[in-house]
C-alpha positions in Angstrom: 8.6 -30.3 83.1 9.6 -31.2 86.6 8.3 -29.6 90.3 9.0 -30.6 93.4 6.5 -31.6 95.8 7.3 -30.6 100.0 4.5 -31.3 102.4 2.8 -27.8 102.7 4.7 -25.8 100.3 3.7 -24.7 96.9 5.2 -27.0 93.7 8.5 -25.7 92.9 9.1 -25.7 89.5 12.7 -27.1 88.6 14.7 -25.1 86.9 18.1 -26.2 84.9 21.3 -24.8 86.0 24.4 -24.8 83.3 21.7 -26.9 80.9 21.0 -29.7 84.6 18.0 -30.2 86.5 19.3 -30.5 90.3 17.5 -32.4 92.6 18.3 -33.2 95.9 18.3 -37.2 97.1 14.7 -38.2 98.7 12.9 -35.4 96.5 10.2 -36.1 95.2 9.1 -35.6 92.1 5.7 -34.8 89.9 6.6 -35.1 86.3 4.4 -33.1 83.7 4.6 -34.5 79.8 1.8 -32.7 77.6 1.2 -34.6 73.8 -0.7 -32.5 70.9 -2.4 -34.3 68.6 -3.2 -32.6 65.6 -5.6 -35.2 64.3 -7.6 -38.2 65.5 -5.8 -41.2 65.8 -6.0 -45.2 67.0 -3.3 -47.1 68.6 -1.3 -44.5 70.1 1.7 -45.4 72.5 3.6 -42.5 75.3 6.5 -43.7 76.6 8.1 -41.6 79.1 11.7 -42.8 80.1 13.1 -41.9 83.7 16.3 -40.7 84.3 18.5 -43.5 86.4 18.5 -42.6 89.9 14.1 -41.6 90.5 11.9 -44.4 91.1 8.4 -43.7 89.7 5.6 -44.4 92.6 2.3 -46.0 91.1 -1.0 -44.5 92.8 -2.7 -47.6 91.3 -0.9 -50.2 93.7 -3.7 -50.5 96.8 -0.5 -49.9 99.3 0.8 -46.8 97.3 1.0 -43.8 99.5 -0.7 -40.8 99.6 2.3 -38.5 97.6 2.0 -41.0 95.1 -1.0 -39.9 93.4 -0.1 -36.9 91.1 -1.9 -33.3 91.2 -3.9 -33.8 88.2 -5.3 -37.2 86.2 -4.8 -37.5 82.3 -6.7 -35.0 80.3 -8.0 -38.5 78.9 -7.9 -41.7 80.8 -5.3 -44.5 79.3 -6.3 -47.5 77.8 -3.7 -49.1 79.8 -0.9 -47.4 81.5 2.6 -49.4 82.9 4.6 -47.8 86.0 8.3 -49.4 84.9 11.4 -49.2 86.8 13.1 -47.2 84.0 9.6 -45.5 82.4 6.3 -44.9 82.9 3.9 -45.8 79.5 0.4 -44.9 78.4 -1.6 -47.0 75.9 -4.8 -45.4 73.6 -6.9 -47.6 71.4 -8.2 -44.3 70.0 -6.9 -40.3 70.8 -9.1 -38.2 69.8 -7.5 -34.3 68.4 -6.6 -32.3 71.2 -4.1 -31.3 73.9 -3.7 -33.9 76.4 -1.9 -33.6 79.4 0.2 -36.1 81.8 1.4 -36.1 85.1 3.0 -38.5 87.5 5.6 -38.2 90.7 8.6 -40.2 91.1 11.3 -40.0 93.9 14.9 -39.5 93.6 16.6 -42.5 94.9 20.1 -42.4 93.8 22.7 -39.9 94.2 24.9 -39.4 90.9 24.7 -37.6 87.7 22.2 -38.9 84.9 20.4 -38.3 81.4 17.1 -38.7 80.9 16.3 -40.0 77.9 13.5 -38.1 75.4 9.7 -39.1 75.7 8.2 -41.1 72.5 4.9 -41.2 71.0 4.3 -43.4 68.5 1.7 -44.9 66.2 2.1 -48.7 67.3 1.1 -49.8 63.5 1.6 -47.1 61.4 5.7 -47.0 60.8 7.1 -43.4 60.5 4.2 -41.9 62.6 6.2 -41.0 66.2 7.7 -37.7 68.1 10.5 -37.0 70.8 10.6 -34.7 73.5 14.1 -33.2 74.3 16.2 -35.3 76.6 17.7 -33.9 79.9 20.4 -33.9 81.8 19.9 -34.6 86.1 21.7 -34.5 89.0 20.7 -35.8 92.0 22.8 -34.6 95.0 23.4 -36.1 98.1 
């Protein structure tokens, strides 16, 4: 789930037109993922891709800005988390069952038309044991 962020204006949630999220360039972006977890678990990798064209701002860099820092923290804290050029990844040495929730904001950069690729989770040593989100389909206008 996607809203966009404007200076004194209530989150607008994005909504898909003809099956694509439009966004306009310089938007920017707080991205929502939400992972259920039926059961408790160790070792526990979330790996959300970005779609070409958003670059994800990283409230943990000491220069980041203000709009960097996303509206809510993880319903759990990460064991280590990675801000990437094309994704943005959460670690867990253990996850606990529950509902956990994710956000964080990117920006669109880069005018064109784009796929985002689905969001993983994945056991990291237990093969077979992983989930996708749906992928999605973005344009970023000028």
């Amino acid at each position: 789930k996607g809203w966009r962020i404007d200076s004194g204006k209530a989150p607008e949630k994005i909504e898909a037109r003809d099956g694509v999220l439009q966004v306009k360039l310089g938007d920017l972006i707080e991205e929502t993922a939400e992972v259920v977890n039926p059961e408790d678990r160790t070792h526990i990798a979330i790996s959300i891709p970005l779609a070409a064209g958003f670059e994800p701002l990283n409230p943990n860099i000491a220069t980041a800005p203000a709009e960097a820092q996303p509206s809510i923290a993880p319903t759990l804290p990460p064991t280590w988390v990675a801000f990437g050029d094309d994704r943005v990844f959460y670690a867990y040495d253990s996850l606990p069952k529950g509902t956990y929730r994710f956000a964080f904001r990117l920006r669109a950069q880069t005018a064109g038309a784009y796929t985002q690729p689905p969001a993983l989770v994945a056991a990291m040593y237990k093969k077979g044991l992983r989930a996708t989100s749906a992928g999605a389909k973005v344009e970023i206008g000028k």
